[in-house]
C-alpha positions as CSV (number, residue, x, y, z in Angstrom):
1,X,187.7,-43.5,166.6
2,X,191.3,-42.4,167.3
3,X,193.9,-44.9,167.7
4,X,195.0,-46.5,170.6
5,X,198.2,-47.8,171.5
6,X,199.7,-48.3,167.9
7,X,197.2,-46.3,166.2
8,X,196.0,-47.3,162.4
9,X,192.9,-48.3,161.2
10,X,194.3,-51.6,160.7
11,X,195.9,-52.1,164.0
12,X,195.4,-54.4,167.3
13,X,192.3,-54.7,169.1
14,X,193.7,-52.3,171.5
15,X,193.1,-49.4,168.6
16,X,189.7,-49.6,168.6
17,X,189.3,-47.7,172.0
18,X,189.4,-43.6,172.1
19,X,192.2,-44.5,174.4
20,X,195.3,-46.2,174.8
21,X,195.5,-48.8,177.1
22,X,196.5,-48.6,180.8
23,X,199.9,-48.7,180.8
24,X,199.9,-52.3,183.6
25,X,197.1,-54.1,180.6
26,X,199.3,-53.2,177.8
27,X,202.5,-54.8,179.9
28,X,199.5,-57.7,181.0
29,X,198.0,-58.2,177.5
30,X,201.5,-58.4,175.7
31,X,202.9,-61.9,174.8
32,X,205.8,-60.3,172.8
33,X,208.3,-60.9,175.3
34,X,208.1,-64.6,175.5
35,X,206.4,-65.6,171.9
36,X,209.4,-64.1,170.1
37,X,210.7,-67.4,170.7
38,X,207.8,-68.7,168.2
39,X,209.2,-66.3,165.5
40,X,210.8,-68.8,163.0
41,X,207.7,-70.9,163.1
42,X,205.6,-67.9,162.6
43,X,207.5,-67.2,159.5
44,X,207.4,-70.6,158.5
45,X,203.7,-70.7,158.5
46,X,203.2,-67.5,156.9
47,X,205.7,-68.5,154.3
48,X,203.3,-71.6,153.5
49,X,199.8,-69.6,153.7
50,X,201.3,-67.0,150.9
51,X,202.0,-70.0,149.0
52,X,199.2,-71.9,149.3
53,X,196.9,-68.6,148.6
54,X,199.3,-68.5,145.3
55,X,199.2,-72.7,144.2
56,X,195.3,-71.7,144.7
57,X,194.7,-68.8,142.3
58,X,193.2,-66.8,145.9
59,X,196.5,-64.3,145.0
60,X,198.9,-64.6,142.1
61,X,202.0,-66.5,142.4
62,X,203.9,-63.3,141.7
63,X,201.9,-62.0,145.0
64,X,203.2,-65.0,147.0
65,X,206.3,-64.9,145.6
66,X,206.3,-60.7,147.0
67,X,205.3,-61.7,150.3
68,X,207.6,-64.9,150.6
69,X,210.4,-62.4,149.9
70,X,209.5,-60.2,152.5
71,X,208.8,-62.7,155.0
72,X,212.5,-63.6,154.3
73,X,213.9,-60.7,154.6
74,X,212.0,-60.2,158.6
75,X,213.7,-63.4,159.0
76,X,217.0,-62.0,157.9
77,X,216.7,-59.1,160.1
78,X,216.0,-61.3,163.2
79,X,219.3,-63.1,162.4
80,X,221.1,-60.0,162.3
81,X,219.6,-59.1,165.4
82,X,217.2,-55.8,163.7
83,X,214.0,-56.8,163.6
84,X,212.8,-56.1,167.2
85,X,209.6,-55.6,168.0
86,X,208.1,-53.6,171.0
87,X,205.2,-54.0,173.4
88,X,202.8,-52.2,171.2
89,X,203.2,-55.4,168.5
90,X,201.3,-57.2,171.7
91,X,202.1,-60.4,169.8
92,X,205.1,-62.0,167.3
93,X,202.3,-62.8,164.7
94,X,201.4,-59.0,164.6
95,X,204.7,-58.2,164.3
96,X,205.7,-59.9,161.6
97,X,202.8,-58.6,159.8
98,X,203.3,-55.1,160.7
99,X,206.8,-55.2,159.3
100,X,206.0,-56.9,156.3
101,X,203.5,-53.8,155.7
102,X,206.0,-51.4,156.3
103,X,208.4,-53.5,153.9
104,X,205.7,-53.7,151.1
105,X,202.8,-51.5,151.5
106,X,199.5,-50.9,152.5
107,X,197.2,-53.2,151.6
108,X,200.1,-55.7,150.8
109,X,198.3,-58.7,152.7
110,X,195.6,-59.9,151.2
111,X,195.7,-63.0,153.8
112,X,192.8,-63.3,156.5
113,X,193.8,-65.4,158.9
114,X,195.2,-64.7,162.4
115,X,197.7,-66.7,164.5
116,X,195.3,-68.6,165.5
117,X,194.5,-70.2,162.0
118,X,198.0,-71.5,160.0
């Protein structure tokens, strides 16, 4: 399948079509523009889950520790005003995790849980 939107394998449900989305349902579908406000507590929550996966031997501490760091640093950049994200994140929780990739890799997140699960 060819991406959509964002393209990646490991993108939003809007990649798994042949085709991007209509240009009105990819303005529709996207909560970016008012979750952003929800960023700190995304962080916040993402910050405890890489610990927690760490405190339980799911990940190694030194793992956490890697993504607490980079979740720090996305929060560093929203403070000095660089870490914006677009329409094609579609939420805040994907963007943080598709900046925290960018920052440590692929296959960096070895996390499954969605926004909908912290």
């Amino acid at each position: 399948m060819a991406g959509g939107v964002t393209g990646g394998a490991d993108g939003t449900w809007s990649d798994r079509f042949e085709q991007g989305l209509h240009p009105f349902i990819e303005v529709f579908n996207a909560s970016i523009g008012f979750d952003l406000t929800l960023l700190q507590e995304d962080l916040d929550g993402s910050i405890a889950h890489a610990r927690m996966l760490g405190s339980c031997g799911v990940i190694s501490v030194e793992e956490a520790e890697q993504l607490v760091q980079g979740l720090e640093a996305i929060r560093t950049e929203a403070h000095a005003g660089t870490f914006q994200p677009g329409l094609a994140d579609e939420d805040v929780h994907f963007a943080v995790e598709r900046r925290l990739i960018s920052l440590l890799g692929p296959g960096s997140l070895p996390w499954g849980h969605d926004s909908g699960t912290k």
